[in-house]
N, C-alpha and C positions, 0 to 999 in steps of 0.2 A: 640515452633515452631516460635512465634511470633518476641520472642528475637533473634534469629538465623538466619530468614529468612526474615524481616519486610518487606519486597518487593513483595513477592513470595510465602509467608504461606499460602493464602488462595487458592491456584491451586496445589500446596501442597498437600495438606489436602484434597482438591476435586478428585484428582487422587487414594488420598489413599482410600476414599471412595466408588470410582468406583472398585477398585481392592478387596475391599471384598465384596461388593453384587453383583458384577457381575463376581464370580470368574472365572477364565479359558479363559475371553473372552479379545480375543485384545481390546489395545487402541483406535484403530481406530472407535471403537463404539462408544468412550465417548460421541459423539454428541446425540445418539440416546435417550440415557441415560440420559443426562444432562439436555433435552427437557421433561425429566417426573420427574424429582427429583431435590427439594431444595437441592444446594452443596453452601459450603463456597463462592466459585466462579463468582457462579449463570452465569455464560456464559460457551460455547462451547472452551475445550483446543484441536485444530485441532492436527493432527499428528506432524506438524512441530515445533508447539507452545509448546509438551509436550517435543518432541527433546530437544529444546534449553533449556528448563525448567530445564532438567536433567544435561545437558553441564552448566548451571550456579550455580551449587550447590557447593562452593565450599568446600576443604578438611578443612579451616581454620573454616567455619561454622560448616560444620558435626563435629572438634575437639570440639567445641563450646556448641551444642549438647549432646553429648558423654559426656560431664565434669555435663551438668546442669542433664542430664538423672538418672546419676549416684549416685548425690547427695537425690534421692531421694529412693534410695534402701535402702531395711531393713540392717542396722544397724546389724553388725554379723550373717550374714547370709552367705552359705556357696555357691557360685558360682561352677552352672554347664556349662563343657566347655566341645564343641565337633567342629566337622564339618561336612562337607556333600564337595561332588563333582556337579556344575554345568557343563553340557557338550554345547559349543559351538560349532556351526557352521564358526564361522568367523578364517580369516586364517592372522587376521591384530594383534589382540590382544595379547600384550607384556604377557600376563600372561598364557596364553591359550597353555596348554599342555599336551603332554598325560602323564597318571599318573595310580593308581591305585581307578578306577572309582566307585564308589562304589553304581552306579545305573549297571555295566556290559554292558556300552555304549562303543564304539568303535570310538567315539569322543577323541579331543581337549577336555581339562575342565578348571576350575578354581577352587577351593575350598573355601569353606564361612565356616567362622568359629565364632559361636555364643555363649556368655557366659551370662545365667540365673540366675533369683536368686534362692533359694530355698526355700524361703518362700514368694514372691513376686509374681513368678512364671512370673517374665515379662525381656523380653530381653534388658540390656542396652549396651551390646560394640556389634560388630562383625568384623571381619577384610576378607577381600580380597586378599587370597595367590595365585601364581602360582601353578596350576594344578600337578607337578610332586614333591611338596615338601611333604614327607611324615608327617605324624603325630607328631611321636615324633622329628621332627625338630620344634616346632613351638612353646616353651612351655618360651623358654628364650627369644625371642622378644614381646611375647605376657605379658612375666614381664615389661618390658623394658618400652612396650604401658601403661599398667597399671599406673605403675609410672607418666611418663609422662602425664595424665589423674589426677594426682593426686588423683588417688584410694588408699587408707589405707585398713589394717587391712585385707588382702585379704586372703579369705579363697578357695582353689579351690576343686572342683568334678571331677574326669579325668576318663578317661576307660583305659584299659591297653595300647590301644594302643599308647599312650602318655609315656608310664613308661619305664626308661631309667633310667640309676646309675647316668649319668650327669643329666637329667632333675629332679631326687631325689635331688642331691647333692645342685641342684642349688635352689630347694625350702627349702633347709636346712639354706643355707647360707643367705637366703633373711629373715631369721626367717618366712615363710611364713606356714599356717597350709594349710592340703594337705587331699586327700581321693582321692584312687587309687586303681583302681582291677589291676590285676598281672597275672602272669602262675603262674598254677602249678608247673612248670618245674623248676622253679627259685631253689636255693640250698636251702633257708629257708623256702619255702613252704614244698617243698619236707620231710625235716628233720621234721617235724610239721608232716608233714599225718602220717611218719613211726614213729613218737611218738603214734599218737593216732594208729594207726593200726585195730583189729578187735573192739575197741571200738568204730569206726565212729560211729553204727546207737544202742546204746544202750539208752534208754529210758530215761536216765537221763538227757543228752545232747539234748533232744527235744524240738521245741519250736510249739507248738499248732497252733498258732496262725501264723506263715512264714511257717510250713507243712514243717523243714529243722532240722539238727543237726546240734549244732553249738559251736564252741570252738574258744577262745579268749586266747592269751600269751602277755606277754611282751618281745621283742625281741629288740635287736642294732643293730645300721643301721651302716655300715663300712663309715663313709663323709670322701670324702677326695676335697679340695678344691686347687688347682693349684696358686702357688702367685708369678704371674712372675717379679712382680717387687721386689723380695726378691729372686729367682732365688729358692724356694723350694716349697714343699707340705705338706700342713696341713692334716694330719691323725689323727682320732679319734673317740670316738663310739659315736653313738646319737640315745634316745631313740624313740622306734617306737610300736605301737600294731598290731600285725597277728591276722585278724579275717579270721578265716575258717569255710565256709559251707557246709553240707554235704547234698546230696540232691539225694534218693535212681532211684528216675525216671531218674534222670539225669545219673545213672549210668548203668541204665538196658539200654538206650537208648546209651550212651559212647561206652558200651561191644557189642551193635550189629554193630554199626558205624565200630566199628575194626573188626571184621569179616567178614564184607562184602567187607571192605579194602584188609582185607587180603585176600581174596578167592579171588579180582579181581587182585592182583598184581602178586598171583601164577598162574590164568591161563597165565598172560600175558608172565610168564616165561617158562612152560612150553610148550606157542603154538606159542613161537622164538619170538611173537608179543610186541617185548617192548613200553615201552614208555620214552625217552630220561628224561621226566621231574619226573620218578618216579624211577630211579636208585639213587638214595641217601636211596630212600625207600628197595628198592631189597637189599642192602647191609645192611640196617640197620636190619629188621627182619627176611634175611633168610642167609643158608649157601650154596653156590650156586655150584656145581659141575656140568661139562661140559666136556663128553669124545664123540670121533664118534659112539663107538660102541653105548653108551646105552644113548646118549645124555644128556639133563641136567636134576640132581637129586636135588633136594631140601630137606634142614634138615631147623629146624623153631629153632630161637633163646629166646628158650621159657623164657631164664631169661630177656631179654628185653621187651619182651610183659608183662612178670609179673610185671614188674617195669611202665610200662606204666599203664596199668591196677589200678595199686595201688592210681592213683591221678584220677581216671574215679569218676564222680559225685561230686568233688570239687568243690569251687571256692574260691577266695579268695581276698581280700582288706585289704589296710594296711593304717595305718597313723597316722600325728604326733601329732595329736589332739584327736579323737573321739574313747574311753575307754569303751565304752560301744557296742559288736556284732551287736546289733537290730537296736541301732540309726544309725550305720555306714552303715547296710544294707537297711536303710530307704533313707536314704542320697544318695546313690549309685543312687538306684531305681528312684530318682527325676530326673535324667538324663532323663527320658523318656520324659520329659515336652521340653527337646528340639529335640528329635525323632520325636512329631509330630509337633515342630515349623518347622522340616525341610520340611514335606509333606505338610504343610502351603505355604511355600516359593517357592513350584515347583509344586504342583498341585491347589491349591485355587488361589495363587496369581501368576499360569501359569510364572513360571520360572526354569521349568524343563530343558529345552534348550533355549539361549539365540540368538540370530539373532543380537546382537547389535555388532555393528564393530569399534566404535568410544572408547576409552577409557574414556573419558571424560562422557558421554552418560552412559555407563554402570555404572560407578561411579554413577551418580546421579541419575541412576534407582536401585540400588541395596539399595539404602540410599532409597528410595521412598517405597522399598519393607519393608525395615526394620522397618519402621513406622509403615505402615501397620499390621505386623507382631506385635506390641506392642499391638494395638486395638485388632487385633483378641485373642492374648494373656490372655489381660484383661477379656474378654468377655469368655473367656473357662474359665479362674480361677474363675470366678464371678458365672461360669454357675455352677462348679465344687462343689465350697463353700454352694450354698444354692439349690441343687437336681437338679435344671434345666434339668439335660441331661436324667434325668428318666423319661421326659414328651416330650423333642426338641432335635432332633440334632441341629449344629450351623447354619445350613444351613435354617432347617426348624424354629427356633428363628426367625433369621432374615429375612425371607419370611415374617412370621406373623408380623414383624412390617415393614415391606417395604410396606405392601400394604392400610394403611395409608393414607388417602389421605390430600389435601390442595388445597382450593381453591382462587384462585386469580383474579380479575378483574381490569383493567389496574388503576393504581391510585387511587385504593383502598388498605386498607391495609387485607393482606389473610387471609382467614379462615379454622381455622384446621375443616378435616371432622372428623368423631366418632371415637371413641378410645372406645373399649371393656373393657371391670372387665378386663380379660385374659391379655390382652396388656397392659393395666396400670402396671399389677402384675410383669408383665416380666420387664416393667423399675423398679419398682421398686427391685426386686432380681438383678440386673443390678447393684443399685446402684445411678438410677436416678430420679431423681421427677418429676416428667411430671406432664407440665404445662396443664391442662384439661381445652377447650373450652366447652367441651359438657358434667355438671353433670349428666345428665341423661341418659348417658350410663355407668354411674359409678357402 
């Protein structure tokens, strides 16, 4: 922060500190806050002072940032990448659109899109999309950024929603290794379940310990790469592994989902009461007759249901690196480390909905958040690593060491108050050595 920011780190750093022990609560308290806690700062960032704070951060620093952040991730580790939807109130911001919201806000959004490491467990890139671009739009500028970055060796984690034959094609061509879940739907998934057939759930294919059945192939990936300045197309096979999971809950739970589907889309047919957005469905599982005398009759397309039915409690992950079912499903699973960075980013560190109007502002509040989001990070994997959360939530951690005191007298130098066994113990599962004023509450 120092190198990046030499000006500015320390009101920085003081805002990030306000933003996780006083989570959820407006800026405008800093002052209250600041008047009872040691910050980097040690003075009052008035509302207009964190304004401008933010308006001076610039893109050339946060690239800055970004590059020195990066260099500090684990070394072959596999990068998990997702996003989330921010909804706005403001009706100025270039990016701010409506999209597919995925809080089910009825807002303007933005999407933030943040990439982890997997063994580091801390967030170093994120980028700021307009609201209406979907997912798998976002996978070839996000290489584009990488490079740029000067990030090597990049291994990525995606969820399906990302998975696209171009966005495959193009981590093929960048030699980059990959881990992706998929549909069932897909043609090689598919041809894979009706191999394995009624052997999904036999006992040999079990694994104890993930409570799943689970079956691994080697399968070719069809690349085909576009070369306009040769005016042809590169075709050719490339190897890939289909890991498929079988999962019996998942399917008792699939087969009731579809019946309940289907028992609502028949009465809607039978009581004239359509719904515009479920005729692709009406046509897809039923045979529909409509005369005056006896009105409309329904026949059920039972070999499409059966075909459906046949992929109910799948799931499946492919990729060009990880040969092993378990590790790949391990891998997959670490995506959740930024499921809750996102409920970090909008409930603790209150950025659920944004009021900022300025682009400039929101730029260097979202970069402020990010920070933030590293510390709190830190402090879950650390809590994670050594049991911590079987004794503290994060919340209740950091209470026990906030209340800590420090005493000061003008022109004197402060004295720390008591420090408990308990609070020592927690800097140190932290990772920190605290400096003890007081042996004898050791």
């Amino acid at each position: 922060m120092k190198a990046c920011f030499p000006h500015t780190y320390k009101q920085i750093l003081s805002i990030v500190y306000y933003l996780i022990l006083e989570d959820q609560n407006p800026l405008f308290r800093f002052k209250k806050w600041a008047m009872l806690h040691k910050h980097p700062f040690g003075k009052d960032i008035p509302s207009q002072r964190s304004t401008e704070l933010f308006q001076s951060i610039t893109e050339e620093a946060k690239m800055q940032f970004f590059r020195l952040q990066g260099k500090r991730r684990v070394e072959k580790e596999f990068w998990a990448y997702d996003s989330t939807s921010i909804s706005s109130y403001s009706e100025t911001l270039k990016q701010a659109k409506y999209g597919k919201n995925k809080d089910g806000e009825q807002l303007p959004q933005i999407n933030l899109a943040l990439i982890f490491g997997e063994e580091s467990g801390l967030p170093f890139y994120y980028r700021k999309l307009a609201g209406n671009i979907p997912d798998v739009k976002t996978i070839r500028e996000l290489l584009r950024e990488l490079y740029v970055l000067g990030y090597e060796k990049i291994k990525l984690v995606i969820d399906r929603g990302y998975y696209s034959a171009d966005n495959i094609n193009a981590l093929y061509k960048e030699h980059l290794k990959f881990l992706c879940g998929t549909s069932t739907a897909l043609k090689y998934a598919k041809d894979y379940i009706r191999e394995i057939g009624s052997d999904k759930d036999r006992y040999e294919y079990y694994n104890s310990d993930l409570e799943l059945y689970i079956f691994s192939k080697t399968i070719s990936w069809n690349y085909e790469q576009e070369r306009p300045y040769k005016g042809d197309t590169v075709k050719e096979e490339r190897r890939m592994y289909l890991h498929l999971y079988f999962n019996p809950d998942k399917f008792a739970d699939d087969g009731k989902a579809l019946n309940r589907k289907l028992t609502d889309l028949k009465e809607e047919l039978l009581s004239g009461k359509r719904v515009p957005e479920h005729e692709k469905d009406y046509r897809k599982y039923f045979e529909i007759k409509e005369t005056h005398k006896r009105g409309v009759s329904l026949s059920y397309k039972q070999d499409v249901i059966d075909n459906v039915r046949e992929r109910y409690g799948f799931f499946v992950l492919i990729s060009n690196e990880v040969k092993d079912p378990v590790t790949a499903l391990s891998l997959y699973r670490m995506r959740d480390v930024i499921e809750k960075a996102f409920w970090n980013i909008k409930e603790r560190l209150n950025l659920r909905r944004t009021l900022t109007s300025s682009e400039s502002s929101l730029e260097g509040k979202l970069f402020v958040e990010f920070v933030a989001l590293i510390y709190l990070s830190y402090i879950k994997k650390k809590m994670e690593d050594t049991g911590l959360f079987s004794k503290y939530t994060m919340h209740e951690l950091l209470d026990e060491l906030d209340v800590i005191e420090c005493f000061q007298e003008h022109g004197k130098a402060p004295i720390q108050g008591e420090v408990l066994k308990k609070q020592e113990q927690i800097y140190l599962d932290l990772g920190v050595e605290p400096l003890l004023a007081t042996p004898e509450f050791r």
